[in-house]
N, C-alpha and C positions, 0 to 999 in steps of 0.2 A: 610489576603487574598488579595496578592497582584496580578495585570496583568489586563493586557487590550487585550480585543480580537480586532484585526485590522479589518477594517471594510470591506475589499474582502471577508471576511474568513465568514461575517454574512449570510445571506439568503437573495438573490436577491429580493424576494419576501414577505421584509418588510411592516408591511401596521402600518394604524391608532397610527402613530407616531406624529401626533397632537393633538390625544386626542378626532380625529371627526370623521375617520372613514378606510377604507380602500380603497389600489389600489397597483395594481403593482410597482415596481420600476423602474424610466424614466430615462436615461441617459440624457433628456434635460433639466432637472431642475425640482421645481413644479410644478405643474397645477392641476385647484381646478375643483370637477363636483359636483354636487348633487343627490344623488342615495339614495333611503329608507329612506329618513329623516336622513340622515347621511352625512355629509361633507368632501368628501376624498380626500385624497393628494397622488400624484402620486411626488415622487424625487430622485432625487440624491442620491446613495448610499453612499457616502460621506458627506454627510450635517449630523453634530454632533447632539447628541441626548443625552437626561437624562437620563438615570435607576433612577425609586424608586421603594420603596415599602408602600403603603397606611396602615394606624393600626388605630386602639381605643385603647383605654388605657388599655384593658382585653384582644386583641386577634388582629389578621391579618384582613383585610380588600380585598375585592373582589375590582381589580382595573376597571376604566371604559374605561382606553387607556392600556388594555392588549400587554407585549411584546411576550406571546406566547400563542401559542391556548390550550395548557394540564399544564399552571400555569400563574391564571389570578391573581394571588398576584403580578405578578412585572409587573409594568406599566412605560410606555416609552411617551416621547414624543421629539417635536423638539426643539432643544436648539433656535433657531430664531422664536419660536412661543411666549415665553418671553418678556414682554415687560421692552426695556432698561430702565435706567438701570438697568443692570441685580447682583439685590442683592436678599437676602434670603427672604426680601419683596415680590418683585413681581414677581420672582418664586413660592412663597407660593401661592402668591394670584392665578396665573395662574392652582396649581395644586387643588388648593381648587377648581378654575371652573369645570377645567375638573372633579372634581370627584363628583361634584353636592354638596357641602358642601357653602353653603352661611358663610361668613364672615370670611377671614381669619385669624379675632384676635382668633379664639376658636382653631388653630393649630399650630404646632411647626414643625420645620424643623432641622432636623442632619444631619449631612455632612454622614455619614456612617451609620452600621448597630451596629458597635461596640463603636459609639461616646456617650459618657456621656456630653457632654456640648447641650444644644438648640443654634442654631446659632442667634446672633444676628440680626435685623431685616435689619439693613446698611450694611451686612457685602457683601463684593462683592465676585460675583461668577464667574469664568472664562468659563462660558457654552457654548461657544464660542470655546474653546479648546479642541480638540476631546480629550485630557487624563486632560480634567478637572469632576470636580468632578461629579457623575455619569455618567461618560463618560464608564462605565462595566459595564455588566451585572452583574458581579463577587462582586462589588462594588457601590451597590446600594445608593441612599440617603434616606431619610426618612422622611417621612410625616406622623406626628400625629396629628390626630384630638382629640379635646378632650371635645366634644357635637354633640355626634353622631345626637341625638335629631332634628339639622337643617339640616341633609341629604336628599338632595333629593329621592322621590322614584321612581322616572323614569326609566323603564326598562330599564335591561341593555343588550347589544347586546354584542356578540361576532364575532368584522371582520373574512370576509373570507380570508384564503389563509396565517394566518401566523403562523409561522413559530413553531416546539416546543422546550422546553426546555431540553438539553440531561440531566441536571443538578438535573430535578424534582421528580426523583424517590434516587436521591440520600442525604437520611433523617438522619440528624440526632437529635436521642430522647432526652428529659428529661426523667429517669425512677424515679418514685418516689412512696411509698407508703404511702398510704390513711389511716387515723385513726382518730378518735373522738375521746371521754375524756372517753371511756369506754373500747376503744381497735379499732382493725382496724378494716377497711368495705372495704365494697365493692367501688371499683374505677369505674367509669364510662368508663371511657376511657381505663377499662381492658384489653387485649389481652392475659393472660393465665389462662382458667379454671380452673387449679389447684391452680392458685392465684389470685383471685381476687379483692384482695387488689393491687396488683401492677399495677402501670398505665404508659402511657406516655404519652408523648405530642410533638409537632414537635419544637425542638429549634426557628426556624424563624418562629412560630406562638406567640412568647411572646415582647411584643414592648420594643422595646429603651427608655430610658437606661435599658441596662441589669445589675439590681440590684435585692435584696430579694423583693423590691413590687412590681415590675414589675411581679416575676416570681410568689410570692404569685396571684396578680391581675390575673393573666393566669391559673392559677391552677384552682380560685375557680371558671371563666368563665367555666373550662372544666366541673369541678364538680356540676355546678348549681349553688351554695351558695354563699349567700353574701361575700362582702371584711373585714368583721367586724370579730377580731377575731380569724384569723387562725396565724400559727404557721409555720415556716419551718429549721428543721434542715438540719445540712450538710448531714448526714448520721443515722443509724435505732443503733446506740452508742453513739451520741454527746448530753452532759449533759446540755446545754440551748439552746432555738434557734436563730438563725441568726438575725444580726440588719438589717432594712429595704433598709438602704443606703448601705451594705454591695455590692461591686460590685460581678455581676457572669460572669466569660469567658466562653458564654457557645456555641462562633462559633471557639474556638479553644481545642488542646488537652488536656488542663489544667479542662475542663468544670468538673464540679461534676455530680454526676448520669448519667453520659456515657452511662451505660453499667446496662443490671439488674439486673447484679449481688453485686451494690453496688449503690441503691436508695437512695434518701434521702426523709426522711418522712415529710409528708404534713400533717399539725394537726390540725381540725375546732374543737374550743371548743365548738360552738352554735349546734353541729349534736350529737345526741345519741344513731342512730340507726347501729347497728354492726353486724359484721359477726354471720350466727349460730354458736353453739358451734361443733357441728358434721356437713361433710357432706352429705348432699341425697345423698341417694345409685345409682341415676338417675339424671344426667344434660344434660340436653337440651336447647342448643346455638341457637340464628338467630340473626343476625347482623343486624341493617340496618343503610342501607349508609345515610349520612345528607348532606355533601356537598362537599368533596372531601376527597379524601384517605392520601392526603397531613400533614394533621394536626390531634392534639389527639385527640382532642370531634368528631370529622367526623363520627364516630360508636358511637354505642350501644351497647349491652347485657342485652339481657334480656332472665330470668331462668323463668322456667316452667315445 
């Protein structure tokens, strides 16, 4: 996922690009006010800026310097709000402030959304260069925490005025189906009565690196269940399951379970409860919404 969107082409009306708050955008450079307990920067539509995306180690992360108002998963900030030198250090450190996460030894930083290495702590960053690295939206970097536990709980605000994502309704799933050591069940993350084993989940809700525990990690997040134990093969015919370190391409067309008509089965040996053997003659569906339509645990089903 290669390209840079040039910066005329973004929305005049960028805000809380530093992670504090919102304001229009100033043809004369920044200037700082304080409004609602919030610290906004009004600048330059030209002054370079980060894309990331915030995670835990089971799932995506609500950012607190949102780049658009209908997907607060990619958060933005200003490449000069960094303090020099600017390596994976003290960019970390800076994203761990803004995102209310005390201590930046408990997170890891990737240059991308598809990098398998953690960037080393020295390693310099050209943030500074509008086509350096999370210089796209398209092109995110990546910040994992990994003790959610010291998150702060400070409410989090959504600035006005910016801009949205044309990009966010454009999903693509993991389809996979659900089974215990007795036979399949019911998937949480269902979306077809007639099978309700089958589930999905939103690709860019399973953190980096994209390997077998990461995607197991994301699965059993969706599913409720512990990480202890589960199982994933490639496909609902493959005769052992996948090793943990095993990579998955799952933002390119190579990804497995694409499509649902060729899932690949997600197996908790710790769960025993399974589909009935017949269906009611009667099913009755109500969803409800969790927290956004974006990602697979977001709904419900529940029968009645």
């Amino acid at each position: 996922m290669n390209g840079f969107v040039p910066r005329h082409s973004q929305s005049a009306n960028l805000t809380s690009l530093d992670g504090r708050g919102e304001g229009p955008a100033s043809a004369t450079g920044p200037r700082y006010r304080m409004s609602d307990e919030l610290l906004t920067l009004t600048f330059s539509i030209d002054l370079p800026t980060v894309y990331y995306r915030p995670y835990q180690e089971d799932s995506t992360i609500e950012s607190r310097s949102p780049a658009y108002s209908n997907d607060r998963f990619v958060g933005r900030i200003l490449s000069k709000a960094v303090t020099p030198p600017h390596t994976a250090s003290s960019l970390k450190s800076h994203l761990c402030d803004i995102e209310g996460f005390s201590g930046s030894e408990n997170a890891s930083l990737y240059l991308s959304l598809s990098s398998q290495m953690i960037l080393d702590n020295a390693s310099r960053l050209a943030l500074m260069n509008r086509y350096g690295p999370g210089s796209s939206e398209k092109e995110p970097m990546v910040l994992l925490i990994k003790n959610v536990e010291k998150w702060s709980t400070g409410a989090r605000q959504t600035p006005a005025g910016l801009p949205e994502n044309p990009l966010a309704n454009n999903i693509n799933y993991v389809y996979y189906c659900y089974y215990n050591k007795k036979g399949e069940t019911t998937s949480k993350t269902s979306f077809d009565e007639d099978d309700p084993a089958l589930g999905r989940i939103n690709s860019l809700s399973v953190a980096p690196p994209f390997n077998v525990s990461s995607l197991k990690a994301r699965l059993g997040k969706a599913e409720g269940i512990g990480a202890k134990n589960l199982q994933l093969f490639e496909d609902l015919s493959a005769d052992s399951p996948m090793s943990d370190l095993d990579g998955i391409a799952l933002l390119t067309d190579q990804s497995p379970s694409s499509t649902a008509d060729e899932p690949m089965a997600f197996v908790c040996l710790n769960s025993v409860d399974s589909l009935p053997e017949s269906k009611p003659q009667e099913v009755k569906t109500r969803i409800k919404l969790r927290t956004t339509d974006m990602f697979g645990d977001s709904f419900n089903i529940y029968k009645s």
